[in-house]
C-alpha positions as CSV (number, residue, x, y, z in Angstrom):
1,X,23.8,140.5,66.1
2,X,25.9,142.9,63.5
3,X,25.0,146.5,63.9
4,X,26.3,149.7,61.9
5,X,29.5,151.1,62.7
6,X,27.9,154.2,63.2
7,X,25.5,152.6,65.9
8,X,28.5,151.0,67.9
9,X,30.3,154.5,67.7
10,X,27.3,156.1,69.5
11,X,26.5,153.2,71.9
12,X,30.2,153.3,72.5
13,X,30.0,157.2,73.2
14,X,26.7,156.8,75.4
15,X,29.2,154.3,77.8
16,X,32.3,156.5,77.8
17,X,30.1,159.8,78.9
18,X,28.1,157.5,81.0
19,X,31.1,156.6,82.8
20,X,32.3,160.4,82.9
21,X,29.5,161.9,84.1
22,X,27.1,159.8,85.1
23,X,24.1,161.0,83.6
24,X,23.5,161.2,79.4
25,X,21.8,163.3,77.2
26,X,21.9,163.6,73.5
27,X,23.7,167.3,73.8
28,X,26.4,165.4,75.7
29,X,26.7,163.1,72.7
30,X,26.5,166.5,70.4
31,X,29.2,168.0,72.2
32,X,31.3,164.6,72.3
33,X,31.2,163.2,68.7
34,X,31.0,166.7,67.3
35,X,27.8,165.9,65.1
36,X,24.8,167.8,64.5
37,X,21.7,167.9,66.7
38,X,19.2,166.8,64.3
39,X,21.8,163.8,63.2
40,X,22.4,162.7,67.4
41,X,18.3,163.3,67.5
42,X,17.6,160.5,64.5
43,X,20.1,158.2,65.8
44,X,19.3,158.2,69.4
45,X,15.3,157.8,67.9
46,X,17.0,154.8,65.4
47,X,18.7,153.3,69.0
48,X,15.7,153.4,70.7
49,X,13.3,151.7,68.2
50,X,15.8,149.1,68.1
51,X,15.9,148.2,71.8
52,X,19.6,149.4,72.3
53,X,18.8,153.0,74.3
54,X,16.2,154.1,76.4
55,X,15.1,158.0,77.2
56,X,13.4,159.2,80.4
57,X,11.2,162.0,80.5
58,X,14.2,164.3,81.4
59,X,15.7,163.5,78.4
60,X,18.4,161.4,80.3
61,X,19.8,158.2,77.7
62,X,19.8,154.8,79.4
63,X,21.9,151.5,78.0
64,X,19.7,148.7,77.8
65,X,21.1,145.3,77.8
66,X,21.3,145.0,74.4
67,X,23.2,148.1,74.0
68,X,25.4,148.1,76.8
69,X,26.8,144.5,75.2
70,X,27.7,146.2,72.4
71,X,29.0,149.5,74.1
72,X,31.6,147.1,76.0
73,X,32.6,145.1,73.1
74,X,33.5,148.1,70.9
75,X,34.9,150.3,74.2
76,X,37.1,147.4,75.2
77,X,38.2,147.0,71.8
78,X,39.1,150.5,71.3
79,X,40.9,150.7,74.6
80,X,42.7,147.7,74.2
81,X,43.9,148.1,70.6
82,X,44.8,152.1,71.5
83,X,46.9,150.9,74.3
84,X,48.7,148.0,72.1
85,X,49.2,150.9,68.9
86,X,50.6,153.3,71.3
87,X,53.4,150.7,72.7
88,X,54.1,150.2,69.4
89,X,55.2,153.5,69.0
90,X,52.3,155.0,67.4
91,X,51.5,158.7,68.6
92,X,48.4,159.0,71.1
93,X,46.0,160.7,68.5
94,X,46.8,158.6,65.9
95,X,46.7,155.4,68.2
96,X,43.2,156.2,69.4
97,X,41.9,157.4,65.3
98,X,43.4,153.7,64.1
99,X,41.7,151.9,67.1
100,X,38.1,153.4,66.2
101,X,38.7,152.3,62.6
102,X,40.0,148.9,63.9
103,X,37.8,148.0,66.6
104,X,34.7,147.6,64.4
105,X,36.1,145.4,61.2
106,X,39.1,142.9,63.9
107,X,36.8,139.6,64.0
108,X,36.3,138.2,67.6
109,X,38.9,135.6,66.9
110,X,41.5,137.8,65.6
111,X,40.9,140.4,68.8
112,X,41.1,137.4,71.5
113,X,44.1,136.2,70.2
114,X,45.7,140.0,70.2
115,X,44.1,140.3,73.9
116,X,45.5,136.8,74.7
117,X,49.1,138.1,73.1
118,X,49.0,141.0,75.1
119,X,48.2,140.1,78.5
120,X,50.8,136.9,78.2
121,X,53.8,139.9,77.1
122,X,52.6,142.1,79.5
123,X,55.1,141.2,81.9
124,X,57.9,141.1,78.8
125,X,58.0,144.8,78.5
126,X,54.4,145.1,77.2
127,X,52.6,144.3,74.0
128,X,55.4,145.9,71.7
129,X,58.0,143.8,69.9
130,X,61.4,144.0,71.3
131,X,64.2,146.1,69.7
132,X,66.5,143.0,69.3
């Protein structure tokens, strides 16, 4: 199922905090994507109706299944594809902004045949090309 960029950015965000601090609220998200409230409030209601996020009373945000496939897609694209710019010489900030652009729009066959390159040159000096 294809969802919005702007859903995999949150659902991606909801995993990384998640994984940082254990328990989620929307502030967290607030404070982490540097949106507004009432735009982290619609979206986390938008998540919700579509079976991707679910709130307890306490306000704390839950993963279903649904959303934590996609959280792990997009997070392990964004991690892979940061660590691959950044061997290539790319700068840290400008490794990770590339990868968030990247990991939504790379098809699944184009990003298993970069993770497939990568792991098979890891042992070569990394991901990078040579400077032969």
């Amino acid at each position: 199922m294809k969802v919005q960029e702007s859903a995999e950015d949150y659902l991606e965000s909801i995993l990384i905090l998640k994984e940082k601090k254990g328990l989620v609220r929307s502030i967290d998200v607030v404070h982490h994507m540097g949106y507004s409230k009432p735009s982290v409030s619609r979206a986390m209601s938008l998540l919700r109706e579509n079976g991707y996020v679910e709130m307890d009373k306490e306000g704390f945000l839950t993963l279903t299944e649904a959303g934590m496939t996609i959280a792990s897609r997009i997070y392990e694209r964004h991690r892979l594809l940061t660590r691959w710019l950044s061997e290539l010489g790319v700068s840290p900030e400008v490794a990770a902004e590339d990868a968030c652009r990247i990991e939504h729009d790379i098809s699944e066959e184009t990003f298993l045949r970069l993770k497939e390159h990568i792991a098979k040159n890891e042992g070569k000096g990394g991901g990078a090309p040579s400077a032969s």
